[in-house]
One Martini backbone bead per residue (centre of mass of N, CA, C, O) as a GRO file, in nm:
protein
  231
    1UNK     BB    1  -7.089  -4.435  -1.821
    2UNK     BB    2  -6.894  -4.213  -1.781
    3UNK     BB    3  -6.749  -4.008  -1.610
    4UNK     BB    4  -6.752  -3.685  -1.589
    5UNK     BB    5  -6.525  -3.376  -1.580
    6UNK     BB    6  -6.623  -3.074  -1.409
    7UNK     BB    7  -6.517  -2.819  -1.438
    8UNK     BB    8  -6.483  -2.524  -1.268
    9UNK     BB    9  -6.541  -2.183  -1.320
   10UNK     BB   10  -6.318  -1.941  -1.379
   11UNK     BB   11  -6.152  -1.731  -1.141
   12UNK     BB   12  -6.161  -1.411  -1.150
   13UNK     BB   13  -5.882  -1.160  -1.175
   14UNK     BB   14  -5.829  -0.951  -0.950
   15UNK     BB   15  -5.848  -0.621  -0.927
   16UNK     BB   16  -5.654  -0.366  -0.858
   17UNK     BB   17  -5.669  -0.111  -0.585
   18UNK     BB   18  -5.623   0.213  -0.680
   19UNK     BB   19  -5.459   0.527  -0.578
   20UNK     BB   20  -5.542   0.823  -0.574
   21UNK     BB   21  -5.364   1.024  -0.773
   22UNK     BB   22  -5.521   1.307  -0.707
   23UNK     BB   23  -5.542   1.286  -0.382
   24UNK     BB   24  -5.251   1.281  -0.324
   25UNK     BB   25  -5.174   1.599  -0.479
   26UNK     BB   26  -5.376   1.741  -0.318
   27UNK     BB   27  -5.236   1.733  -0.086
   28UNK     BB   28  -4.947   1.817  -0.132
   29UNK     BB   29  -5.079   2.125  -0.241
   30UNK     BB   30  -5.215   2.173  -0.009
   31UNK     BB   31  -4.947   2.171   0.207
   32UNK     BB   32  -4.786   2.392  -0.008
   33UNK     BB   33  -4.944   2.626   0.085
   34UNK     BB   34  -4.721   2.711   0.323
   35UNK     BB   35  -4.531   2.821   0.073
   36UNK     BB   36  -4.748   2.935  -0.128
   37UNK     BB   37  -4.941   3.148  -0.032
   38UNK     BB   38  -5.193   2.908  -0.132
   39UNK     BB   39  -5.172   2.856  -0.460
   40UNK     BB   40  -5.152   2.532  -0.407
   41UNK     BB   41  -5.462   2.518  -0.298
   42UNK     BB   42  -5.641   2.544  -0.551
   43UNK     BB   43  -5.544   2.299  -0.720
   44UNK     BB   44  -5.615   2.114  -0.467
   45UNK     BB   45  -5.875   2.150  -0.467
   46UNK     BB   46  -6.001   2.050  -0.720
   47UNK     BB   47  -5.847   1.786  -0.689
   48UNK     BB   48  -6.045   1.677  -0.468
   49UNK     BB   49  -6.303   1.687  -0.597
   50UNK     BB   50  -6.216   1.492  -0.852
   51UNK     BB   51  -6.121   1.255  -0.659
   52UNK     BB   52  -6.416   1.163  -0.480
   53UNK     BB   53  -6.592   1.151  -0.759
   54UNK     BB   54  -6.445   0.901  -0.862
   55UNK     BB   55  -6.416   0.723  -0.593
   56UNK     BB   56  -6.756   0.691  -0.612
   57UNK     BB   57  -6.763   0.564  -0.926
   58UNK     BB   58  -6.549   0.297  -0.940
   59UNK     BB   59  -6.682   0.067  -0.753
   60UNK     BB   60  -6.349   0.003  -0.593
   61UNK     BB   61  -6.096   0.074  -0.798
   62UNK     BB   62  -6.084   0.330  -0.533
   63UNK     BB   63  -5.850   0.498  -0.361
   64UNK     BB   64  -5.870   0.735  -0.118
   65UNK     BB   65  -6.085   0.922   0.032
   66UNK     BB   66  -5.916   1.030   0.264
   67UNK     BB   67  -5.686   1.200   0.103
   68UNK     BB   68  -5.869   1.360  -0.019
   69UNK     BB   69  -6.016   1.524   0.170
   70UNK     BB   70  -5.782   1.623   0.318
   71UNK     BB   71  -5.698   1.794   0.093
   72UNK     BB   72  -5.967   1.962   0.070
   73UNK     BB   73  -5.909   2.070   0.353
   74UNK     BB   74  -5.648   2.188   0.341
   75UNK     BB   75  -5.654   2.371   0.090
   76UNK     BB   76  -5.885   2.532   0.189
   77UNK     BB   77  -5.796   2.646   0.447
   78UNK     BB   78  -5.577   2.828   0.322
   79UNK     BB   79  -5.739   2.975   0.108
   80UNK     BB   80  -5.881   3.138   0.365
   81UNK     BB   81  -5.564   3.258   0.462
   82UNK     BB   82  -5.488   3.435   0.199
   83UNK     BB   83  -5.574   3.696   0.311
   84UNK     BB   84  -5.453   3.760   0.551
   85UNK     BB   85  -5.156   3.711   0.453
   86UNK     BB   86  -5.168   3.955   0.235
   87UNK     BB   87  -5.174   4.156   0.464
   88UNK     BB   88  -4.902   4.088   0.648
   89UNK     BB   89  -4.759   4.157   0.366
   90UNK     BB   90  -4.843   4.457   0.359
   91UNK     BB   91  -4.765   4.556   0.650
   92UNK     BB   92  -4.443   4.485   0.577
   93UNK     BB   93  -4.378   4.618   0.391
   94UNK     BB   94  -4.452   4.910   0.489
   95UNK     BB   95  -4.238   4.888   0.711
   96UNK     BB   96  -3.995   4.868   0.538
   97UNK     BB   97  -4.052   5.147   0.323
   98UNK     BB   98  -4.047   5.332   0.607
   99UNK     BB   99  -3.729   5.248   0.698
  100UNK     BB  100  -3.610   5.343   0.421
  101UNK     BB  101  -3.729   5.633   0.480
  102UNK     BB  102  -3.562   5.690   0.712
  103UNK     BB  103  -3.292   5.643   0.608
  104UNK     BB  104  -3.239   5.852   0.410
  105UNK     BB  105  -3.341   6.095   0.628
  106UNK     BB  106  -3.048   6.053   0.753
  107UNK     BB  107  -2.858   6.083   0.543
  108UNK     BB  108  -2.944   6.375   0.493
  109UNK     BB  109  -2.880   6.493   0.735
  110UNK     BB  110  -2.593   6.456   0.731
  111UNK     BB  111  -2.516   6.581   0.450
  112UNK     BB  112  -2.617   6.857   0.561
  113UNK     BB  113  -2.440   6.903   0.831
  114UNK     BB  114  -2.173   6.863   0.638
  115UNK     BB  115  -2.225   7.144   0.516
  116UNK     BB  116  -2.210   7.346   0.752
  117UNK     BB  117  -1.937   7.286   0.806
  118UNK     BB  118  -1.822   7.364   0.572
  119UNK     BB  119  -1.951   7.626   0.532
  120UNK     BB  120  -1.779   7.739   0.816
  121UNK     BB  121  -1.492   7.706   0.684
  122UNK     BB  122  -1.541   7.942   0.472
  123UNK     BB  123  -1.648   8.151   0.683
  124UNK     BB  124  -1.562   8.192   0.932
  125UNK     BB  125  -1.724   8.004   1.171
  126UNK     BB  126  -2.031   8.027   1.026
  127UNK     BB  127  -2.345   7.986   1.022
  128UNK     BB  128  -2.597   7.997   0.839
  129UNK     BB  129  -2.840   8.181   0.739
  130UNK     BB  130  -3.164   8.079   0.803
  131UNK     BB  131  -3.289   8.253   0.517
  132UNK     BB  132  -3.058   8.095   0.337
  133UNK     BB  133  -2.951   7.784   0.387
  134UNK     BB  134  -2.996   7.636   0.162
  135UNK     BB  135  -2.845   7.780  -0.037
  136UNK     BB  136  -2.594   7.787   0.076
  137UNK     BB  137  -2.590   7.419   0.076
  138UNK     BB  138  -2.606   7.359  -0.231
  139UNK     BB  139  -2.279   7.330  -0.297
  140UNK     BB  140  -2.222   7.105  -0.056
  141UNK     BB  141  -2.465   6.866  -0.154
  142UNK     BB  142  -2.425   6.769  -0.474
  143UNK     BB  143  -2.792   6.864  -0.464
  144UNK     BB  144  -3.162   6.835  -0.434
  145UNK     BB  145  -3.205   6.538  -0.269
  146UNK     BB  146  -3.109   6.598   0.019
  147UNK     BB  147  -3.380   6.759   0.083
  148UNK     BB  148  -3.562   6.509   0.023
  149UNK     BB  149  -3.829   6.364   0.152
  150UNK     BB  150  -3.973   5.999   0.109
  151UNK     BB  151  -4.242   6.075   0.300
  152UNK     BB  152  -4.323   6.284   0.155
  153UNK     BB  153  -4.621   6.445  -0.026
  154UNK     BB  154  -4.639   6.732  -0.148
  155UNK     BB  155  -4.355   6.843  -0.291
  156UNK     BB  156  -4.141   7.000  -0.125
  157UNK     BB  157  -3.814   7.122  -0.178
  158UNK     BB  158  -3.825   7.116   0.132
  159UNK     BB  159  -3.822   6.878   0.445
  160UNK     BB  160  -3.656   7.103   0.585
  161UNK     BB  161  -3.491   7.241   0.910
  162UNK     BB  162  -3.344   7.585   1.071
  163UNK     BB  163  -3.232   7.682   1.346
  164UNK     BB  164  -3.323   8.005   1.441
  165UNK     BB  165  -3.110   8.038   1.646
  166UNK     BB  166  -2.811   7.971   1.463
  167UNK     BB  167  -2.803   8.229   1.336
  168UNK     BB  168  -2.470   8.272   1.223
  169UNK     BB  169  -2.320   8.148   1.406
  170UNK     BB  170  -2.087   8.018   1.569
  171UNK     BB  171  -1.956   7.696   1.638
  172UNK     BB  172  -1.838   7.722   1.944
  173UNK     BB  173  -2.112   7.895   2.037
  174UNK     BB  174  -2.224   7.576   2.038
  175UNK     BB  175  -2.385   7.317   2.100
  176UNK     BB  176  -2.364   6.985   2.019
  177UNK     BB  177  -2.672   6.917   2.124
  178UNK     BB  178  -2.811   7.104   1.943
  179UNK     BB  179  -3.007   7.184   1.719
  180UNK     BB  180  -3.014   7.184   1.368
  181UNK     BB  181  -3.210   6.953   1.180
  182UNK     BB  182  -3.527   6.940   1.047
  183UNK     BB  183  -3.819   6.816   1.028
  184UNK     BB  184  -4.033   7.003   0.772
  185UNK     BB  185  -4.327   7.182   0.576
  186UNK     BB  186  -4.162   7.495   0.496
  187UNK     BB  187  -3.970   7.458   0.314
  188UNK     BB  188  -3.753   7.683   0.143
  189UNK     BB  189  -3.575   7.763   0.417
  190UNK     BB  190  -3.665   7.656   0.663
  191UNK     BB  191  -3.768   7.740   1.013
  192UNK     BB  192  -3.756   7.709   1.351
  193UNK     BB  193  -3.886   7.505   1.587
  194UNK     BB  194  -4.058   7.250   1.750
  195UNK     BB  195  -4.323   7.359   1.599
  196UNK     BB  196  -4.235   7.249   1.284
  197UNK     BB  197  -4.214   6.990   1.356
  198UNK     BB  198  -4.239   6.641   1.155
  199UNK     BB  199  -4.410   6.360   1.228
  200UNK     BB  200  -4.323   6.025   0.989
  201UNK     BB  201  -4.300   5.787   1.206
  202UNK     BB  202  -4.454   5.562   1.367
  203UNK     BB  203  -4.716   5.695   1.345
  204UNK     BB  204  -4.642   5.992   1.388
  205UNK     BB  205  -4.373   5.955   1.658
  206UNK     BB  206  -4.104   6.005   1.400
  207UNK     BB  207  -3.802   6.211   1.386
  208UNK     BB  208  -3.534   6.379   1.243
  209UNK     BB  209  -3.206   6.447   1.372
  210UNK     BB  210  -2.980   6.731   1.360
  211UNK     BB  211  -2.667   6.816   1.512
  212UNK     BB  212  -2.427   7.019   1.567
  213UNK     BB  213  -2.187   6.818   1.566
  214UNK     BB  214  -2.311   6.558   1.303
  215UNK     BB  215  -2.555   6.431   1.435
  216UNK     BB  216  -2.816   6.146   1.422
  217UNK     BB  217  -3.154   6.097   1.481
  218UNK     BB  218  -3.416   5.935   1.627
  219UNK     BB  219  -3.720   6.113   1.767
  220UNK     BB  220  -3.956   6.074   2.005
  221UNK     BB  221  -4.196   6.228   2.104
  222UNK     BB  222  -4.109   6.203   2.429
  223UNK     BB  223  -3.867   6.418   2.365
  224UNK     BB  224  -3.872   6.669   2.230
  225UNK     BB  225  -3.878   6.862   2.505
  226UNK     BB  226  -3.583   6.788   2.570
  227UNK     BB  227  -3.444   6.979   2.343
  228UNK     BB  228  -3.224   7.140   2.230
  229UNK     BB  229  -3.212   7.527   2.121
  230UNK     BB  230  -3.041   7.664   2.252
  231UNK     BB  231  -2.683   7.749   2.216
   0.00000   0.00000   0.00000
């Protein structure tokens, strides 16, 4: 009987193994959290706990477990830092608020300091009288928005004072670095001086003052004893 020839038993086909497509999504995700402050990194976590578990459970038909991992890492680290984060938007924020209303209060006091020069050219070259200034100031400001600063939280119809000194005075006969207007929460009409003042701003450190000239500043507190008063 002649040999017969017994091929050997097809060998299987090699399966390839491939990279968990969500391993990768994850860490992409994860690493995205840095500019979506976080929020993509909550994907990125789900993500890579559902890659692990497909990636061990897969017999060897996929890879990627340590892609998984690092995802599910750098994800897990954002979200912690979210609050943080949240935090520190929220500090800038507020800074910001402060800065916009320190400036609004900047501009109404300019354009007070500028009705009193109006008013003084009306008048015979005269002052508001202080018990009646704001009255006074009111036909030449446009408006009762210039009166309230956006920091005050009072309600008050004015958050600004006038300098108690220079009732009624000629403006050649003031200094132009005398304090004219500044905040205080004295209400309609108020006068007084540095007694008066209210700190405002940089964690009640800074008020805005206008000067007899119709120039406004910032004023630190360790500044207040230095301001001219009398005229």
């Amino acid at each position: 009987m002649a040999d017969q020839h017994i091929s050997p038993p097809p060998v299987p086909e090699a399966v390839p193994v491939k990279t968990s497509a969500l391993a990768i999504t994850s860490l992409i995700l994860g690493i995205l959290g840095f500019f979506s402050c976080g929020t993509t990194a909550v994907v990125g976590l789900v993500l890579g706990i559902i890659a692990i578990v497909k990636i061990q459970n897969s017999g060897g038909k996929l890879k990627g477990l340590g892609l998984a991992i690092a995802g599910t890492s750098v994800s897990g680290a954002f979200i912690l830092l979210i609050p943080i984060m949240a935090a520190m938007l929220l500090l800038a924020l507020g800074a910001a608020k402060a800065k916009a209303q320190e400036i609004v209060s900047v501009n109404n006091e300019k354009q007070l300091a500028l009705g009193v020069r109006m008013y003084a050219n009306d008048h015979t070259n005269n002052l508001p009288s202080a018990a009646t200034w704001c009255d006074a100031l009111k036909p030449y400001t446009g408006g009762g928005n210039v009166f309230h600063c956006p920091a005050d939280t009072t309600g008050s119809q004015c958050d600004y004072a006038f300098n108690v000194k220079l009732d009624g005075m000629k403006v050649d006969a003031v200094n132009p670095q005398t304090v004219l207007i500044f905040e205080s929460d004295g209400g309609w009409n108020a006068t007084g001086g540095v007694e008066s003042m209210v700190l405002r701003y940089k964690g009640k450190r800074e008020c805005v003052v206008a000067f007899a000239d119709g120039h406004v500043e910032i004023v630190n507190q360790s500044r207040l004893n230095s301001l001219r008063w009398d005229p």
